[in-house]
N, C-alpha and C positions, 0 to 999 in steps of 0.2 A: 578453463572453458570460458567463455566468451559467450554474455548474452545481450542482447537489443538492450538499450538504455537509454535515459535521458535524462538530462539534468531538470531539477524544479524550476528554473526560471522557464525552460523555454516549454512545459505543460501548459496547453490549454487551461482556462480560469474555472471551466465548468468540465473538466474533467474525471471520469467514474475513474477511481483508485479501488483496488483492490488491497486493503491492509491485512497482515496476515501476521501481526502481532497477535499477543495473547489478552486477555481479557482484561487484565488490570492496567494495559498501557494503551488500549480502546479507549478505555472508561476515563480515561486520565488525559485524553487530548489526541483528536484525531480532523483530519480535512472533512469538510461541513459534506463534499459531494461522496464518502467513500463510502465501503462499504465492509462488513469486518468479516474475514472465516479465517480464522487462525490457524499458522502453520504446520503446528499439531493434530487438524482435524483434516487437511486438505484434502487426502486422497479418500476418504470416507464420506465427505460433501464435495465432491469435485462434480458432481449435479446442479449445486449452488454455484456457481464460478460465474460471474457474468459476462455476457457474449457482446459487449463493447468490441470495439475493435477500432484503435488498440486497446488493449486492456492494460492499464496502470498498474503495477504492483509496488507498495510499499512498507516497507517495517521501520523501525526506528532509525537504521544509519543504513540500510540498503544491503547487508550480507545475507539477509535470511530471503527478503525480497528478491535478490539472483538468485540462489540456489531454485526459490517457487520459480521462478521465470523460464531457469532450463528445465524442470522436470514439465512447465505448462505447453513451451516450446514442441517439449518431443510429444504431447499430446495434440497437438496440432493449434494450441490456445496462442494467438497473434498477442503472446504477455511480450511486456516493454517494463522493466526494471527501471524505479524511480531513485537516480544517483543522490547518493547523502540521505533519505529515507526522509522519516518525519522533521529529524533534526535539523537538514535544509530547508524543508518546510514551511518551519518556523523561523530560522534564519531570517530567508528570504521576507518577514512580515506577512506571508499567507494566515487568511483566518483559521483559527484553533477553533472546537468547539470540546465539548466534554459533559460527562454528565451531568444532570442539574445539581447538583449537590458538589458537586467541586467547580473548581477556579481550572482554566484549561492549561495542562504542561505537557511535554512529551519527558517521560520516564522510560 
């Protein structure tokens, strides 16, 4: 299946991402504008989802982030799947942040 994508270079610089990693690869380095509900809780906060449009979705290398993209898709969520995930990211030199007590990585 095939979903809406885009690559990290060509994302607006102030764009809301929706990360939908888990709590320990949040806390470890994530894009300063996102926003965190992990894959695991989606469909139980799917209240929480934010109604940007598009709406950025991203995980660590971008599989977990397609798979939220088509189940946001059939929900009628305008989700756009971010190619290569945090790891392009950071690649690409976009700012990392993370929490105050650690140094920013993507894990």
């Amino acid at each position: 299946m095939s979903v809406p994508s885009l690559p990290v270079a060509d994302l607006p610089a102030d764009a809301v991402m929706l990360d939908v990693r888990e709590g320990d690869e949040w806390a470890a380095g994530r894009a300063p504008t996102s926003r965190h509900l992990p894959m695991s809780q989606l469909t139980e906060r799917i209240a929480e989802i934010p109604t940007e449009d598009p709406l950025y979705v991203v995980c660590r290398s971008g599989g977990r982030s397609a798979r939220v993209v088509a189940y946001l898709t059939q929900q009628g969520f305008p989700a756009v799947n971010v190619d290569g995930g945090m790891q392009a990211w950071a690649a690409t030199g976009r700012e990392i942040v993370a929490d105050p007590d650690r140094s920013p990585e993507i894990i």
